[in-house]
C-alpha positions as CSV (number, residue, x, y, z in Angstrom):
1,X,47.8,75.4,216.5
2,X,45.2,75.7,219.3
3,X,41.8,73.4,217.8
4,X,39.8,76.9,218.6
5,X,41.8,77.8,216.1
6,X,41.0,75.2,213.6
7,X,38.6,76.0,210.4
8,X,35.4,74.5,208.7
9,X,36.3,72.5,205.8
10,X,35.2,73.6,202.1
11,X,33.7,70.9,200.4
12,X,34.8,72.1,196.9
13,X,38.7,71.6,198.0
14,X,37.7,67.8,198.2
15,X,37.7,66.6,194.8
16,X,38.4,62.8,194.9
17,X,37.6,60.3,197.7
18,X,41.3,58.9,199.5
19,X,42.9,55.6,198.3
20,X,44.5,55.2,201.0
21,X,45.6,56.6,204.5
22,X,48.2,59.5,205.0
23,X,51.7,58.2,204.7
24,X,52.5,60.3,208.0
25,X,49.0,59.2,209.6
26,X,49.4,55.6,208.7
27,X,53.7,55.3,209.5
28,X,51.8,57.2,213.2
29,X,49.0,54.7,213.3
30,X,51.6,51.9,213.0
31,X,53.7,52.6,215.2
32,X,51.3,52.9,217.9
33,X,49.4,49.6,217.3
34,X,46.4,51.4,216.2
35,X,44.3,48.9,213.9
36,X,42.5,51.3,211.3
37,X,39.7,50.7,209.6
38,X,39.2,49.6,205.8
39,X,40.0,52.8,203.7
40,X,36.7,51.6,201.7
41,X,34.6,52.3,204.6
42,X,32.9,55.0,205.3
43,X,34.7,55.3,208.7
44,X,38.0,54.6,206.9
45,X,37.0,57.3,204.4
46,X,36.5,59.7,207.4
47,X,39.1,59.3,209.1
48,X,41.7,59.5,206.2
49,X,39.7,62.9,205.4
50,X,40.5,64.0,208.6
51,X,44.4,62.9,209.1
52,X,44.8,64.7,205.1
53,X,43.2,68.0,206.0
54,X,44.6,69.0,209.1
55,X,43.8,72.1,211.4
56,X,40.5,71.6,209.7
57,X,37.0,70.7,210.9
58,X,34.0,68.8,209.5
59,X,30.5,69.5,211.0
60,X,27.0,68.1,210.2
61,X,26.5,70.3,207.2
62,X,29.8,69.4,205.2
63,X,29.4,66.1,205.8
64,X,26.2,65.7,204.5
65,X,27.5,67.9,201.6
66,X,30.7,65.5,201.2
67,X,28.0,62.3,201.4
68,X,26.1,64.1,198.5
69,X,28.7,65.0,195.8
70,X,30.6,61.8,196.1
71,X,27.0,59.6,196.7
72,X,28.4,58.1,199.8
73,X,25.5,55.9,200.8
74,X,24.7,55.8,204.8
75,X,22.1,55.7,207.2
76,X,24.1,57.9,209.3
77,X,27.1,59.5,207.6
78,X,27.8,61.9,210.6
79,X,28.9,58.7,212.9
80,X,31.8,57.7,210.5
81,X,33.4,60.8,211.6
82,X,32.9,60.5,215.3
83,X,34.9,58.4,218.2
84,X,38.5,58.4,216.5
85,X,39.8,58.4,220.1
86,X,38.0,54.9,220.2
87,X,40.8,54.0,218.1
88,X,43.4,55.2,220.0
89,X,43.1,58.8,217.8
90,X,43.3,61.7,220.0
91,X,40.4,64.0,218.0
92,X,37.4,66.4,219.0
93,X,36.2,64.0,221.3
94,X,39.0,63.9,223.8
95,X,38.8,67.7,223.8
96,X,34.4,68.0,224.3
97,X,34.5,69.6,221.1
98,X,30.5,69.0,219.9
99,X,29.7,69.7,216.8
100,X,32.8,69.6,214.9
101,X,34.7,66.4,214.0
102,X,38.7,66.5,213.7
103,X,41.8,64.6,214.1
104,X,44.2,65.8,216.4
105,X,48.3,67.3,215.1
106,X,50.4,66.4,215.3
107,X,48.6,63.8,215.7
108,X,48.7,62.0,219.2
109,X,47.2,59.4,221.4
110,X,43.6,59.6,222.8
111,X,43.2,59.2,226.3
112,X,41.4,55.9,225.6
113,X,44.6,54.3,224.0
114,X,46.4,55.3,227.0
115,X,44.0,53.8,229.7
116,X,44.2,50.6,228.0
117,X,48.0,50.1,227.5
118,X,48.9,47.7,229.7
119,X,45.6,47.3,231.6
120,X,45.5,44.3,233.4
121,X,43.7,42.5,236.0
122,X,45.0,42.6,239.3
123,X,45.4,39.2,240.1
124,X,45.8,35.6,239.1
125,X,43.9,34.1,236.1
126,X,42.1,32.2,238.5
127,X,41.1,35.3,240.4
128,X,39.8,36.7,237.5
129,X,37.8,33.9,237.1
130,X,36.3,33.9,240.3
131,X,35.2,37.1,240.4
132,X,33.9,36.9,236.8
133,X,31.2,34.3,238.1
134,X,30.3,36.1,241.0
135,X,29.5,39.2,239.1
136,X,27.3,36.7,236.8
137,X,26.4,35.0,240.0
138,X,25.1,38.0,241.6
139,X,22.9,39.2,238.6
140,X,21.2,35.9,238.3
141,X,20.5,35.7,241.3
142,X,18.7,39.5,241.8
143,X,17.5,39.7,238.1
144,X,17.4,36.9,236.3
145,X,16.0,34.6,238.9
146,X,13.9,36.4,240.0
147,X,9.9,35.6,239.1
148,X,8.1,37.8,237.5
149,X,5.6,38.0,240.1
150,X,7.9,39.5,242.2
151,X,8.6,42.6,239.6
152,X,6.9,45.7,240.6
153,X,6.6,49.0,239.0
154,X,9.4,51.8,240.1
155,X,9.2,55.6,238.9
156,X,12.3,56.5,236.8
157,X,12.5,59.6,238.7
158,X,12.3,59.4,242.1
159,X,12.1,63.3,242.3
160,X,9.3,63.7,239.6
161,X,5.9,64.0,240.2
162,X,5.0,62.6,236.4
163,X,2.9,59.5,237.3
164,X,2.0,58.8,233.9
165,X,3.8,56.1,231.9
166,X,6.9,57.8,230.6
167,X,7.7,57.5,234.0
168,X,7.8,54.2,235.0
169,X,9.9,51.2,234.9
170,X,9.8,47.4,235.4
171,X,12.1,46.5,238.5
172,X,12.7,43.9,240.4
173,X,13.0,44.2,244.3
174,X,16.9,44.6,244.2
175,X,16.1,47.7,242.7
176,X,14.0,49.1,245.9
177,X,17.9,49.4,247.5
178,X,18.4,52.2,245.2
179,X,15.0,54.0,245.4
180,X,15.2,57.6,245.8
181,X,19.4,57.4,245.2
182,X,18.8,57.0,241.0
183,X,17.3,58.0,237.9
184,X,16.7,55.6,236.0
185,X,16.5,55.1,231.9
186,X,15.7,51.5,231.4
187,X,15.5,48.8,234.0
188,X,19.2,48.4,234.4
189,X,21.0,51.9,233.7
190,X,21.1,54.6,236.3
191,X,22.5,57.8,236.8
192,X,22.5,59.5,240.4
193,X,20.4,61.9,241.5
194,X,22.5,65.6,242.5
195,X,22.5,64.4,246.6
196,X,23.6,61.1,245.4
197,X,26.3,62.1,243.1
198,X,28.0,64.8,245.6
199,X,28.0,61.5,248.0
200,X,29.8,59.7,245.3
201,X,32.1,62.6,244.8
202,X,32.6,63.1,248.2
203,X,33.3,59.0,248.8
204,X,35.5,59.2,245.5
205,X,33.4,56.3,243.9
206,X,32.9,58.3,240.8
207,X,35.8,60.1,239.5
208,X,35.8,63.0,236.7
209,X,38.2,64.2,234.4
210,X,38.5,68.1,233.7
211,X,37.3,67.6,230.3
212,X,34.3,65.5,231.7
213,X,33.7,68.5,234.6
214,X,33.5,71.1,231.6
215,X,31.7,69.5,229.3
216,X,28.6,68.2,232.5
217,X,28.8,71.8,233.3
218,X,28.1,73.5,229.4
219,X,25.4,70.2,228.8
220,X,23.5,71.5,232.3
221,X,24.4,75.5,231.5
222,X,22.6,75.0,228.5
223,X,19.6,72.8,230.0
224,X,19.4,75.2,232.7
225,X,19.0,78.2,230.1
226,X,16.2,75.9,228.1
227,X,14.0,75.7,230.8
């Protein structure tokens, strides 16, 4: 069955929490390495919910719902029910689902457990090493090191003309290489600005999966229709 295809979950069909994991989901889980969490968690909870209902969905409302008939205490119930493919899960998040939460079946590998099967650094331990401290060598040296005096204030949007606070940032003069080139959030994470990121695309120093392409496209559709 296609996930389009896939329906909310009732509530009322729920009528006891899961002991334990799916035999099927668990034998799965197993045999793939996948370390699950504790089925007393919330996220264990979750995600055994999920793997026992299949070709069903869970959104914001049922899970409140679920957190309120069984007095499932959390800060943020909704978050137990998201990033399964973090575990190696292929669910709603490989597929840019939003707004629904599901496990994947048959259930299969995320695209996360895939990337890091067998990842390994390209060269000797000692390599590694090496390039470990230059990486920590380099950010000392530009950030760390740096003295404060030498810190100046940077827009976060180099294509803005909001000059009020919101829109500035603490940098320090390494930064000035990437004036005009970045957005940025904080004083360390950046995004590209549009020119930038066609260079990038273009130079093949950012690469995108389908999934990613579609999903960037509805978040900016939908931005662009808010505005």
């Amino acid at each position: 069955m296609d996930q389009s295809e896939y329906e909310l979950i009732d509530v009322c069909v729920i009528t006891e929490l899961p002991n334990k994991y799916p035999v099927e989901f668990q034998k799965f889980c197993d045999d793939n390495n996948i370390k699950l969490p504790g089925i007393k968690s919330n996220k264990g909870i979750a995600f055994a919910l999920m793997a026992e209902y299949k070709y069903k969905y869970f959104n914001r409302k049922t899970i409140l719902e679920l957190n309120e008939k069984f007095s499932i205490k959390s800060s943020d119930g909704i978050q137990s029910f998201n990033k399964a493919q973090q575990h190696g899960i292929k669910s709603n998040s490989d597929m840019c689902d939003r707004g629904k939460s599901y496990i994947v079946y048959p259930y299969c590998l995320s695209n996360k457990h895939i990337m890091r099967k067998d990842f390994k650094f390209n060269g000797s331990e000692e390599e590694k090493m090496n390039e470990i401290d230059k990486i920590k060598s380099t950010i000392k040296n530009d950030y760390i090191d740096v003295p404060n005096s030498l810190w100046h204030l940077g827009h976060k949007n180099p294509g803005s003309i909001d000059n009020s606070n919101k829109n500035l940032v603490l940098q320090p003069p390494i930064q000035a290489k990437y004036r005009d080139n970045f957005i940025f959030t904080d004083t360390l994470t950046k995004v590209p600005t549009p020119k930038q990121l066609l260079k990038c695309i273009k130079d093949k120093t950012i690469l995108f999966t389908p999934e990613q392409i579609a999903e960037y496209r509805q978040i900016f559709d939908d931005l662009h229709t808010s505005l």
